[in-house]
N, CA, C and O atoms as CSV, one atom per row, in Angstrom:
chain,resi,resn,atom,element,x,y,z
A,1,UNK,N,N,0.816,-1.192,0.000
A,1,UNK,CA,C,0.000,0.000,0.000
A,1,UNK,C,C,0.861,1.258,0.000
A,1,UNK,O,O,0.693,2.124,-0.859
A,2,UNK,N,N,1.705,1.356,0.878
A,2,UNK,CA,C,2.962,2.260,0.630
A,2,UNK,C,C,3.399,2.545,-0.458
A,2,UNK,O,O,3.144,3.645,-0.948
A,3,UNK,N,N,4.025,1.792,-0.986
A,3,UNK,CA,C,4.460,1.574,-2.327
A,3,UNK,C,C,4.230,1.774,-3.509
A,3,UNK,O,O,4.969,1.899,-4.486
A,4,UNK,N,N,2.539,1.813,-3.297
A,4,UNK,CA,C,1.417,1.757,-4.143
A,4,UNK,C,C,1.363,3.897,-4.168
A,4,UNK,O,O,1.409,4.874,-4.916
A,5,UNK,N,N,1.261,3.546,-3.006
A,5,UNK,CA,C,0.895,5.559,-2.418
A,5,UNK,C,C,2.433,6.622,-2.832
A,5,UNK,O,O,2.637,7.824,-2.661
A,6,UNK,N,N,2.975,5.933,-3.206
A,6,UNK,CA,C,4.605,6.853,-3.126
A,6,UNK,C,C,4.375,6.900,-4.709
A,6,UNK,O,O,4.358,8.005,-5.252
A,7,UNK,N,N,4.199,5.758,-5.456
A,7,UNK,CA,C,4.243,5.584,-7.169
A,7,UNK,C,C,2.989,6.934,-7.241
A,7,UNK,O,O,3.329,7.976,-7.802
A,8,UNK,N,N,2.065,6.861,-6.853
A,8,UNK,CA,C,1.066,7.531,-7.497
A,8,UNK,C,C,1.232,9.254,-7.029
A,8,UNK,O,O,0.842,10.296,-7.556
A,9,UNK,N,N,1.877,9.002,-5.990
A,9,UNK,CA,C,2.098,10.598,-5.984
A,9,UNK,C,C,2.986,11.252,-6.586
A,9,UNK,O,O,2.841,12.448,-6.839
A,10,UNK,N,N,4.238,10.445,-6.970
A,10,UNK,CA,C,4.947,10.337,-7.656
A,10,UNK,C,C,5.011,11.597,-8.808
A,10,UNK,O,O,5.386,12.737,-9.083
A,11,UNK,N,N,4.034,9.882,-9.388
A,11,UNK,CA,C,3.024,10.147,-11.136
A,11,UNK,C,C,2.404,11.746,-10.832
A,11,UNK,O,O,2.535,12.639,-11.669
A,12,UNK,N,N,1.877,11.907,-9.823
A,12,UNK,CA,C,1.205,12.942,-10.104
A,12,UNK,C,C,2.131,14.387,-9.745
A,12,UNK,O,O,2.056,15.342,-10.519
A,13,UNK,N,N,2.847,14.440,-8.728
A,13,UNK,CA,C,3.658,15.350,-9.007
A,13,UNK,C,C,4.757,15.599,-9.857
A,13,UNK,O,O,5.471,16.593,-9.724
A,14,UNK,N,N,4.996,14.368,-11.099
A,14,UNK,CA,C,5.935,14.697,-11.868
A,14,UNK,C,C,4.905,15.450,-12.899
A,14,UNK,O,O,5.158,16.577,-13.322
A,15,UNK,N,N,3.722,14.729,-13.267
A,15,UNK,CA,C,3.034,15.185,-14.200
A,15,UNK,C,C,2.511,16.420,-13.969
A,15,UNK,O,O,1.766,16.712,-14.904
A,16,UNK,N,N,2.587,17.598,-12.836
A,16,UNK,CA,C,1.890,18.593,-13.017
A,16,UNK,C,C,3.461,19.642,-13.430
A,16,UNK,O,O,3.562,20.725,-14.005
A,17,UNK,N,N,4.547,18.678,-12.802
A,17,UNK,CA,C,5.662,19.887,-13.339
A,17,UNK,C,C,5.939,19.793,-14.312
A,17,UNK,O,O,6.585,20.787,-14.643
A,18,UNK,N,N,5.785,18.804,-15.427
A,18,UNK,CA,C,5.852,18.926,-17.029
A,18,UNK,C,C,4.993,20.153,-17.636
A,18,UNK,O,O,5.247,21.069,-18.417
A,19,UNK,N,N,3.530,19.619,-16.698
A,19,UNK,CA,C,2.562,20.038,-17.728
A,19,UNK,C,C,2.770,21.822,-17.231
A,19,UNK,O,O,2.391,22.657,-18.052
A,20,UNK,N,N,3.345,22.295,-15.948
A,20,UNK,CA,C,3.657,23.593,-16.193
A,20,UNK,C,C,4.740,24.007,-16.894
A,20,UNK,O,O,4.836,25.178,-17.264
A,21,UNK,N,N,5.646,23.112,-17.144
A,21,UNK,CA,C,6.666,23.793,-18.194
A,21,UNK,C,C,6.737,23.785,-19.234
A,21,UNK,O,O,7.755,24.213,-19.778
A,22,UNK,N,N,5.402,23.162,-20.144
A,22,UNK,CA,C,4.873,23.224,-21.390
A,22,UNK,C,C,4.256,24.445,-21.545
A,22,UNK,O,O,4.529,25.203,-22.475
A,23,UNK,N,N,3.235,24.743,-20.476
A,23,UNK,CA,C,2.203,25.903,-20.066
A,23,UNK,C,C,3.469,27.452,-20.490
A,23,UNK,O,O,3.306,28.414,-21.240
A,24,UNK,N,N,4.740,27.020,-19.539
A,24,UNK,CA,C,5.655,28.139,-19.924
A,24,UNK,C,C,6.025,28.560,-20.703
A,24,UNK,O,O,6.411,29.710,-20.909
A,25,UNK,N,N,5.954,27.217,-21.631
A,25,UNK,CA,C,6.742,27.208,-22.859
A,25,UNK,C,C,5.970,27.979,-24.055
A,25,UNK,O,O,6.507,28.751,-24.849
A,26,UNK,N,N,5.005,27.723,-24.033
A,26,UNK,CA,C,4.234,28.237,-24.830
A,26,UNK,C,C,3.087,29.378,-24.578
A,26,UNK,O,O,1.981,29.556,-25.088
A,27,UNK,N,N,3.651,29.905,-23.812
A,27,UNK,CA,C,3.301,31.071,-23.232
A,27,UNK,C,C,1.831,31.438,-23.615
A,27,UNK,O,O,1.624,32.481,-24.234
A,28,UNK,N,N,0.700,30.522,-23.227
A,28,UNK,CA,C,-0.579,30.620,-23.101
A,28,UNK,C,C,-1.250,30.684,-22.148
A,28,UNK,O,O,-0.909,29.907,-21.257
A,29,UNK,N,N,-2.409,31.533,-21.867
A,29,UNK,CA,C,-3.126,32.031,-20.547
A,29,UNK,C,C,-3.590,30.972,-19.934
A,29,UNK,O,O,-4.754,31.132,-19.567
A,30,UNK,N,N,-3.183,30.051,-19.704
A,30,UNK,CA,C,-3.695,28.364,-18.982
A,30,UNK,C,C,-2.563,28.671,-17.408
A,30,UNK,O,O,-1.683,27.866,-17.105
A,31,UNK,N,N,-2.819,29.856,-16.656
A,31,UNK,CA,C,-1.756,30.054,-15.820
A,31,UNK,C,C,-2.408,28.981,-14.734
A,31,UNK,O,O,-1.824,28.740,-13.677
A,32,UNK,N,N,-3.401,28.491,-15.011
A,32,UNK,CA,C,-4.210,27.570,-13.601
A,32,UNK,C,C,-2.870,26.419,-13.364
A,32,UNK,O,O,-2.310,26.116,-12.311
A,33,UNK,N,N,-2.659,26.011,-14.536
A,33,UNK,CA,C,-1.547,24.778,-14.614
A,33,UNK,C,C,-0.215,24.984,-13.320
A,33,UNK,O,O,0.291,24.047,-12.701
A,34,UNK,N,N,0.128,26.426,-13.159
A,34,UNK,CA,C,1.378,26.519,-12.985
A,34,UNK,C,C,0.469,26.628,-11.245
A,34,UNK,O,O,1.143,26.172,-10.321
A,35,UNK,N,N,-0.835,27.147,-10.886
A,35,UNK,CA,C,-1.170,27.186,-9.724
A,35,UNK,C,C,-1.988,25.767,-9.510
A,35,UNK,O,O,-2.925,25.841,-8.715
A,36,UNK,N,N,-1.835,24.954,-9.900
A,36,UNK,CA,C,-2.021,23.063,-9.510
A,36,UNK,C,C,-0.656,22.759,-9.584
A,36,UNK,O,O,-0.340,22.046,-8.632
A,37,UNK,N,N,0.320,23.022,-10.361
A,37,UNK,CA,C,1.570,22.576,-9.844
A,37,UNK,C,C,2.344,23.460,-8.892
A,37,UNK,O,O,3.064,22.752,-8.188
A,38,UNK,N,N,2.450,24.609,-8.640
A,38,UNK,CA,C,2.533,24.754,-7.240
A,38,UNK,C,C,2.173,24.348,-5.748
A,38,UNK,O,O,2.846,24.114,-4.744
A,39,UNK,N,N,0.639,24.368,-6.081
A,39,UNK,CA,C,-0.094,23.623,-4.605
A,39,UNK,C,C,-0.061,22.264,-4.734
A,39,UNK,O,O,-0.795,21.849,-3.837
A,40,UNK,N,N,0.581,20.909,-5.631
A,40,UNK,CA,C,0.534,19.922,-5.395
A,40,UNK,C,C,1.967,19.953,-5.223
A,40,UNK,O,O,2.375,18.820,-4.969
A,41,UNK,N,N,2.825,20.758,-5.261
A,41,UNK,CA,C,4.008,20.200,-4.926
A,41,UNK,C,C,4.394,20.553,-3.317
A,41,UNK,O,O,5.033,19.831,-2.551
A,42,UNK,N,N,3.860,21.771,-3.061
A,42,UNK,CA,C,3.472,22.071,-1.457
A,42,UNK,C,C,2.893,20.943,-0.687
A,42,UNK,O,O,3.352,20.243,0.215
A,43,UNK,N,N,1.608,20.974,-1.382
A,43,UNK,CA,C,1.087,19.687,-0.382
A,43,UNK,C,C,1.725,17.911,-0.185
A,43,UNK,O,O,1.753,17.081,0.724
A,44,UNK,N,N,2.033,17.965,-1.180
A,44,UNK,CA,C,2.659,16.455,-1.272
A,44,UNK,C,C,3.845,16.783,-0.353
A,44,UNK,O,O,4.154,15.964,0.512
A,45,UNK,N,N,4.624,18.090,-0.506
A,45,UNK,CA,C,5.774,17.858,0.049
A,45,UNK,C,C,5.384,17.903,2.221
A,45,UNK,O,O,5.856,17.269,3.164
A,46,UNK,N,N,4.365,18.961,2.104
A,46,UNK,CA,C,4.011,18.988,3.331
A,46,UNK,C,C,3.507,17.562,4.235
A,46,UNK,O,O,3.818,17.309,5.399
A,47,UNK,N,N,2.672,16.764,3.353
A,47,UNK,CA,C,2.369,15.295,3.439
A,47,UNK,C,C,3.301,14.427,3.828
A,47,UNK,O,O,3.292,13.767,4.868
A,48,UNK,N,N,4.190,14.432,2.901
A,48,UNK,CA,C,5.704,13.523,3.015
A,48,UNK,C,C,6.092,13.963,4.097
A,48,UNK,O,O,5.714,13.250,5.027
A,49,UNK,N,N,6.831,15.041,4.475
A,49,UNK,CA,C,7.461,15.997,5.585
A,49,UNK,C,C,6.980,15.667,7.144
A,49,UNK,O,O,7.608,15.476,8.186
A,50,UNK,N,N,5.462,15.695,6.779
A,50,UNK,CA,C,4.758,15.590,8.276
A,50,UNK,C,C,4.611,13.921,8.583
A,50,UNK,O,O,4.427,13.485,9.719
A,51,UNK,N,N,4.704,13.210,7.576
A,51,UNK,CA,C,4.198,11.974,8.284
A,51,UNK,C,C,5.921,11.272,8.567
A,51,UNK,O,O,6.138,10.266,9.242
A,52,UNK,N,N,7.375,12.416,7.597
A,52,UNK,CA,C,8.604,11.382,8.398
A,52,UNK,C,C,8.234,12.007,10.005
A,52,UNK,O,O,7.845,11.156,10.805
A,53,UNK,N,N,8.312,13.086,10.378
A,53,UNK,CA,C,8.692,13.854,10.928
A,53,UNK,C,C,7.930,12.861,12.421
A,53,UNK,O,O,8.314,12.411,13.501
A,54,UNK,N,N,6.623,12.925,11.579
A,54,UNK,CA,C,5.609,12.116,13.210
A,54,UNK,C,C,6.426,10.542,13.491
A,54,UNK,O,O,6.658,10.164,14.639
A,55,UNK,N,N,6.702,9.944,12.601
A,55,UNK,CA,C,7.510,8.758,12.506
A,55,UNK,C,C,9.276,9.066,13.354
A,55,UNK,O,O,9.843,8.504,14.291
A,56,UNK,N,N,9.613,10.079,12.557
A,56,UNK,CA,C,10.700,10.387,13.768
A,56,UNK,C,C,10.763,11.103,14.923
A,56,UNK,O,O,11.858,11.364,15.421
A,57,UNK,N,N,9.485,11.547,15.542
A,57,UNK,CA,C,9.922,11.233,16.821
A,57,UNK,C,C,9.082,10.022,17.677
A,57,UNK,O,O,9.274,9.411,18.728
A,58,UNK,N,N,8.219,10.030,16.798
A,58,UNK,CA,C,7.652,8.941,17.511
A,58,UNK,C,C,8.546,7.445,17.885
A,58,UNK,O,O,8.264,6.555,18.687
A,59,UNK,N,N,9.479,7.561,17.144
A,59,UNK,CA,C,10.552,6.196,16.866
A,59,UNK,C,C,11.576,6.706,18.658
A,59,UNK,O,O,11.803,6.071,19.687
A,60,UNK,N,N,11.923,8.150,18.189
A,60,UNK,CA,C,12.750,8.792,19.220
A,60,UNK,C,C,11.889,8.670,20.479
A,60,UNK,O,O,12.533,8.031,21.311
A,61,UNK,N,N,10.844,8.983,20.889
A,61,UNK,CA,C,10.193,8.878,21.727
A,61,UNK,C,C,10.409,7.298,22.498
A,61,UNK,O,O,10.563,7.109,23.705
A,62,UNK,N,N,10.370,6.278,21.428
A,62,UNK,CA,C,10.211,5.303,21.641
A,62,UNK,C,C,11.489,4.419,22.372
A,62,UNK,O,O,11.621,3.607,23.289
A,63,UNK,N,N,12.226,5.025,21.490
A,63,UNK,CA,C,13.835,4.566,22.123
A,63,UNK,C,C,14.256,5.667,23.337
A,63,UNK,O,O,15.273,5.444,23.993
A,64,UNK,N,N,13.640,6.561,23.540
A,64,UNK,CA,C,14.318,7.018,25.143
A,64,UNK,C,C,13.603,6.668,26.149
A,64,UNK,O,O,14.028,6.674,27.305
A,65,UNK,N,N,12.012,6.202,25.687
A,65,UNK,CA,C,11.520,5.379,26.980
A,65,UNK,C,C,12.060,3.786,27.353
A,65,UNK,O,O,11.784,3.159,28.376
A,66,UNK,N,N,13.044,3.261,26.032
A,66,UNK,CA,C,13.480,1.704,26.387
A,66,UNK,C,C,14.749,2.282,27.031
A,66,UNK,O,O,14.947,1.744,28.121
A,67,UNK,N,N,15.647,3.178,26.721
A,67,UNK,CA,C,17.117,3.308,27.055
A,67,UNK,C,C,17.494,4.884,27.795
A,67,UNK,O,O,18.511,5.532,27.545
A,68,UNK,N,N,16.260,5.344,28.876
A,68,UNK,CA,C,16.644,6.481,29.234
A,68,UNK,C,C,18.387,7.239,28.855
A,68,UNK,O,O,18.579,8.367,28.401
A,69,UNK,N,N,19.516,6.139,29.235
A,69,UNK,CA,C,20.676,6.525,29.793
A,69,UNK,C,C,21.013,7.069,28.099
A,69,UNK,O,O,22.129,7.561,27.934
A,70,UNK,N,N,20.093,6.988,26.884
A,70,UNK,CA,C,20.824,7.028,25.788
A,70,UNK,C,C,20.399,8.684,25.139
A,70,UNK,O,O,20.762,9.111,24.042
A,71,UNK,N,N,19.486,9.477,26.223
A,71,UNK,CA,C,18.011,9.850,25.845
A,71,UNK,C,C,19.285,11.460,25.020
A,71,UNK,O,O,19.069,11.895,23.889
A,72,UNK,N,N,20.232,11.906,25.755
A,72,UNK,CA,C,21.098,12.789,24.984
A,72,UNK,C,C,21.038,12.564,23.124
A,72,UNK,O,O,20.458,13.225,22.262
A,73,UNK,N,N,21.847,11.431,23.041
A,73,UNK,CA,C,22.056,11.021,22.074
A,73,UNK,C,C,21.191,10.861,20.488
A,73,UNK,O,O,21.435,11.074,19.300
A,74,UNK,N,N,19.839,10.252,21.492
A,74,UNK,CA,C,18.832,10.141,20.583
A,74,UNK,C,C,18.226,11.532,20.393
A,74,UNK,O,O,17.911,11.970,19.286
A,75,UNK,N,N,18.100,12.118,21.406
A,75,UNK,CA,C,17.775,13.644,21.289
A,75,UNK,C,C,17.967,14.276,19.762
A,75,UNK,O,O,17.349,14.522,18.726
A,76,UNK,N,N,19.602,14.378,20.540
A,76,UNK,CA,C,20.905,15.112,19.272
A,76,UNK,C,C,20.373,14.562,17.925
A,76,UNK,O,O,20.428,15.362,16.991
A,77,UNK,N,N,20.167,14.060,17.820
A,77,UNK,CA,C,20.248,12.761,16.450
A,77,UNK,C,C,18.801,13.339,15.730
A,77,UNK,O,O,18.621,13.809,14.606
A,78,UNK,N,N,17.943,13.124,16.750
A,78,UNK,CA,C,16.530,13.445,16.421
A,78,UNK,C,C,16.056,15.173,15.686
A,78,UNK,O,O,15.115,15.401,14.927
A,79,UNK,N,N,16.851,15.946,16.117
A,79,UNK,CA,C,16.909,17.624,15.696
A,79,UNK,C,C,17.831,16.905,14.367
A,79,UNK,O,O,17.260,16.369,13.418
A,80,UNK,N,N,18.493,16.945,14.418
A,80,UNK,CA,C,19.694,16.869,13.140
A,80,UNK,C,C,18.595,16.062,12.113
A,80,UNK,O,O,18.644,16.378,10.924
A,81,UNK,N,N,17.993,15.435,12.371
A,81,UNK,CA,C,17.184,14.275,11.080
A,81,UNK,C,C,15.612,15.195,11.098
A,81,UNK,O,O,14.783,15.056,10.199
A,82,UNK,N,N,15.417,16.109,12.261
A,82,UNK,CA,C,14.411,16.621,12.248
A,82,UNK,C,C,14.493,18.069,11.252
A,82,UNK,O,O,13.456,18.486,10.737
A,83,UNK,N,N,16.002,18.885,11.007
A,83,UNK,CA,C,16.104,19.928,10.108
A,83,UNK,C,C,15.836,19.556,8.588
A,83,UNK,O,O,15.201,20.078,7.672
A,84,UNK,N,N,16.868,18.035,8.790
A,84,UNK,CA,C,16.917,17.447,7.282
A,84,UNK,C,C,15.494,17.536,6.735
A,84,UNK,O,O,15.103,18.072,5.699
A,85,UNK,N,N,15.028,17.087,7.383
A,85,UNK,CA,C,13.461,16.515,6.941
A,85,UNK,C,C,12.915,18.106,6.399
A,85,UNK,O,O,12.728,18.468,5.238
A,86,UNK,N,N,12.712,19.010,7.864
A,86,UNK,CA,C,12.404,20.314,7.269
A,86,UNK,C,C,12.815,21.056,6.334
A,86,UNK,O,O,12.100,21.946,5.873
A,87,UNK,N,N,14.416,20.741,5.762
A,87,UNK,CA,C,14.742,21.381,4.803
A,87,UNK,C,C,14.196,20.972,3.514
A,87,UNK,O,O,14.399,21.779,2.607
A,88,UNK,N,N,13.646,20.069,3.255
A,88,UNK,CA,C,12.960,19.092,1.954
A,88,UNK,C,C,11.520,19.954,2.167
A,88,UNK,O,O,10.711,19.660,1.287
A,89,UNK,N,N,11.114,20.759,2.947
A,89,UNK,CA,C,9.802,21.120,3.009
A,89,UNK,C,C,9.886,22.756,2.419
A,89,UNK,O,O,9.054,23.493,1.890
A,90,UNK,N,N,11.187,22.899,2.760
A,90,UNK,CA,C,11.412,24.342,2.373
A,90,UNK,C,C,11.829,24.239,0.904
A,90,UNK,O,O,11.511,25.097,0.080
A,91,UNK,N,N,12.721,22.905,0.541
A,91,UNK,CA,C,13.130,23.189,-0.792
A,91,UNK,C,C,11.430,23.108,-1.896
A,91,UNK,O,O,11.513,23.695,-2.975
A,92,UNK,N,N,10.546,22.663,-1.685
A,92,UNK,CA,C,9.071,22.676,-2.157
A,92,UNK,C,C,8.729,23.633,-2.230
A,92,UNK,O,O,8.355,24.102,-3.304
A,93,UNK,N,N,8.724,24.432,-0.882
A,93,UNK,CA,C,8.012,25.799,-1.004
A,93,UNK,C,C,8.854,26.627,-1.678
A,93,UNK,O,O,8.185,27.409,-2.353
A,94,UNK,N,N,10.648,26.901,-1.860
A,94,UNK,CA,C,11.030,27.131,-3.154
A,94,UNK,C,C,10.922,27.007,-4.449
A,94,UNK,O,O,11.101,27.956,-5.213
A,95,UNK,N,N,10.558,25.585,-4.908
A,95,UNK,CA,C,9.624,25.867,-5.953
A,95,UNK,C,C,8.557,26.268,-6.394
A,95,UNK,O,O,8.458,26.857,-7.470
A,96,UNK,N,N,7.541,25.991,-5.580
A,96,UNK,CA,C,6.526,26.399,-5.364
A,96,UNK,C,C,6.794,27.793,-6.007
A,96,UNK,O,O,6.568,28.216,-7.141
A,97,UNK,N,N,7.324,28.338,-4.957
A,97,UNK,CA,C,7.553,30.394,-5.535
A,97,UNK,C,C,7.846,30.482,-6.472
A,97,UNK,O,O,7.323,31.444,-7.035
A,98,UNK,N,N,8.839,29.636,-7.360
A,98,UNK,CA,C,9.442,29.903,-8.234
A,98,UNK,C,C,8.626,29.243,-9.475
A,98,UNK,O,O,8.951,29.744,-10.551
A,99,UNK,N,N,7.566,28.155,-9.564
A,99,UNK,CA,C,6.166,28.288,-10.460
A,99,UNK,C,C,5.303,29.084,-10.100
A,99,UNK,O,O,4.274,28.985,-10.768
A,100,UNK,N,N,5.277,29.992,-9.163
A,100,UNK,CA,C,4.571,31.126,-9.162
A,100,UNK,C,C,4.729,32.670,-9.699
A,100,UNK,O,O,4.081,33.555,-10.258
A,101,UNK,N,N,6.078,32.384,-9.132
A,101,UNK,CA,C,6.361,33.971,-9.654
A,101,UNK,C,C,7.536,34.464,-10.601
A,101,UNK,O,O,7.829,35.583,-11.023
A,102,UNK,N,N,8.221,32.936,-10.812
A,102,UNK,CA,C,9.112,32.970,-11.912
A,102,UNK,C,C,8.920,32.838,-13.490
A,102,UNK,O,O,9.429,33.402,-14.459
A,103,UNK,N,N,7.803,31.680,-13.288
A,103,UNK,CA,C,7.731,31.574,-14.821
A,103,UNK,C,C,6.681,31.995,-15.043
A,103,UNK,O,O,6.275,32.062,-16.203
């Protein structure tokens, strides 16, 4: 089912960034294209983002209630994998802007 859910979002967020850089290309008033591929690349990315994010700490959570003495460590670990993650949310909303107000 995973697997199934990653392919299809996939499909669909590759297919709205083609179909806006055709839209660009040919410089026709179909600007809706470039505002469905903006907000699906936001949302998918916000989607993805929020469900590692609940998964990592929930994992972290999980391992400092088995190994208090480790709880520093996992902490540390947990921010550092917790920016990564956020930075993949920001690089979206960079595009995002940039099918909005670039092309």
């Amino acid at each position: 089912m995973k697997k199934a859910l990653l392919v299809v979002s996939m499909l669909v967020l590759s297919q709205s960034f083609v179909f806006a850089q055709e839209v660009a290309v040919k410089h026709s008033d179909n600007s809706w294209a470039l505002f469905l591929a903006a907000s699906l690349s936001i949302a998918l990315a916000a989607l993805g983002t929020g469900k590692a994010m609940g998964q990592a700490i929930g994992s972290a959570v999980e391992s400092i209630s088995r190994n208090p003495g480790a709880a520093d460590r996992i902490f540390t670990t947990m921010i550092i994998g917790l920016a990564l993650i956020e930075s993949i949310a920001i690089y979206a909303l960079v595009v995002s802007l940039i099918l909005l107000f670039v092309v």
